[in-house]
C-alpha positions in Angstrom: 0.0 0.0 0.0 1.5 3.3 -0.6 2.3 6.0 1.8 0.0 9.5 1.7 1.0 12.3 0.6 1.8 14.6 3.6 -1.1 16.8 2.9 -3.6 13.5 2.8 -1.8 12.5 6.2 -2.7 15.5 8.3 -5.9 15.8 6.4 -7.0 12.1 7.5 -5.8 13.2 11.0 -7.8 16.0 10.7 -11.2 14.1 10.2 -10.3 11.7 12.8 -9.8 14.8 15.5 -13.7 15.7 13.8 -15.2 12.5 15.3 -14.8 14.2 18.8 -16.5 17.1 18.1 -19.7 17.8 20.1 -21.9 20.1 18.0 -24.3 17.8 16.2 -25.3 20.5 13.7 -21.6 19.8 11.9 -18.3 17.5 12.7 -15.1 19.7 12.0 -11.9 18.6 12.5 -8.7 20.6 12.5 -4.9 19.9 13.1 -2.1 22.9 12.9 1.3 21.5 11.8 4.7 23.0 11.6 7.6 21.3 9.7 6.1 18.1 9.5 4.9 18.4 13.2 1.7 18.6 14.7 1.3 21.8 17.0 -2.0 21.7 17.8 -5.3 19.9 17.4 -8.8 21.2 18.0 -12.9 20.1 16.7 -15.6 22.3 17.6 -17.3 22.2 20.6 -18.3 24.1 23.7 -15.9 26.1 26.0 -13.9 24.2 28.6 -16.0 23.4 31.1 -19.4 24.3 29.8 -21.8 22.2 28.3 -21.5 20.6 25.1 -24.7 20.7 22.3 -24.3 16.5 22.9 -25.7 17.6 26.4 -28.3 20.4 26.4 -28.8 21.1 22.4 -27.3 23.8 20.0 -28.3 27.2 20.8 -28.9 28.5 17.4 -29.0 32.0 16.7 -29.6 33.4 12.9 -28.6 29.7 11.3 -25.8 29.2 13.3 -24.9 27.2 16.7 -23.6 29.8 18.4 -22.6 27.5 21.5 -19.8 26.3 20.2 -16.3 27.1 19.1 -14.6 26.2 15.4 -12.4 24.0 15.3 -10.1 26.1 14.1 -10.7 28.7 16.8 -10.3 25.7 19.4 -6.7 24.7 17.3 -5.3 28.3 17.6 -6.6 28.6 21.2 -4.8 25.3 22.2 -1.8 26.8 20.7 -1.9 30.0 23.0 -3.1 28.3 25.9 0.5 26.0 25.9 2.5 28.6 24.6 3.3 26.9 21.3 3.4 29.7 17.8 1.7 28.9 15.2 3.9 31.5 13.1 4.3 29.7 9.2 2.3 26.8 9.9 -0.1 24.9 8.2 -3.7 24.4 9.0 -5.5 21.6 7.7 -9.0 21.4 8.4 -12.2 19.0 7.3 -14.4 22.0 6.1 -13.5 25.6 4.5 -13.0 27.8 7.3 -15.6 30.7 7.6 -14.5 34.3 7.7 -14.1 34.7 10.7 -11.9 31.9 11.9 -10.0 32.8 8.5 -9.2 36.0 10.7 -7.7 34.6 13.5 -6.1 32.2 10.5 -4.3 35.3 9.0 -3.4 36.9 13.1 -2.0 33.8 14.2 0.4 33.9 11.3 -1.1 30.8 9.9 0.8 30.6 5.9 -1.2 27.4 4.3 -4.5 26.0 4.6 -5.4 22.5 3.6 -9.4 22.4 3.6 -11.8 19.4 2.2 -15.7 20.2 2.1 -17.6 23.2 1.3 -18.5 26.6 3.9 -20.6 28.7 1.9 -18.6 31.7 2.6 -16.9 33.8 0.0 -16.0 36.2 2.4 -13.9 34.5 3.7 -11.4 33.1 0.6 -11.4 36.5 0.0 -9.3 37.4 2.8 -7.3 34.7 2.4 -6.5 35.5 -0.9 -6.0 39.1 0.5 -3.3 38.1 3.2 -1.6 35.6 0.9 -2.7 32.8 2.4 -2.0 29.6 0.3 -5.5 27.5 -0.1 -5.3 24.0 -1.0 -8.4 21.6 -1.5 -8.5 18.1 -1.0 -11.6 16.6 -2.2 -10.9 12.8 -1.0 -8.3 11.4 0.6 -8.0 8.3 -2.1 -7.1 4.6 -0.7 -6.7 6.0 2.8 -10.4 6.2 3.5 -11.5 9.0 5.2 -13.1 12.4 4.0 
């Protein structure tokens, strides 16, 4: 069997970080890798501590679940929380991140993102485009099951 690609490796690592999340409206998974190194992992869910929309439902507010935290968000969080930069990393995530987790993308100095799925938001590859941000998407993950 042959080896992923790198990108498919993180991705697939990604998407099994997902199957923790706790929002049952969507199942996002994302991992923030320097180097060939994992930083930081993250999925979305509620803050530490709090309860999760597994627990007491989403509380939705104009379409959105508004309990919860990207996975993204909960990625770059991790990464200030211990300390660790996430200066010229790489994100890959298991759904196009909205505009505003593409902000904290951009302010955390994040350089690449790896995405597979769809986010209906325009705005967002717009600011990554913007800020230079190099966009890679990964429709399947071939023979390594997965996304």
């Amino acid at each position: 069997m042959p080896r992923p690609s790198w990108d498919n490796y993180f991705l697939q690592i990604a998407h099994d970080v997902s199957t923790r999340a706790t929002c049952e409206r969507r199942s996002v998974g994302a991992v923030i890798v320097l180097n060939r190194r994992i930083l930081t992992t993250g999925y979305n869910g509620a803050p530490h501590g709090l309860p999760h929309c597994t627990e007491v439902g989403c509380k939705i507010q104009d379409g959105h679940c508004i309990r919860t935290l990207h996975a993204e968000q909960n990625a770059i969080v991790q990464g200030a929380l211990n300390g660790v930069s996430t200066r010229g990393a790489a994100l890959y995530v298991t759904c196009q991140p909205c505009n505003n987790c593409a902000k904290m993308i951009i302010n955390a100095g994040i350089i690449r993102v790896v995405y597979a799925g769809d986010y209906p938001d325009e705005f967002a590859m717009e600011l990554f485009n913007a800020a230079g941000i190099e966009l890679v998407r990964i429709n399947h993950l071939g023979n390594n099951g997965g996304i």
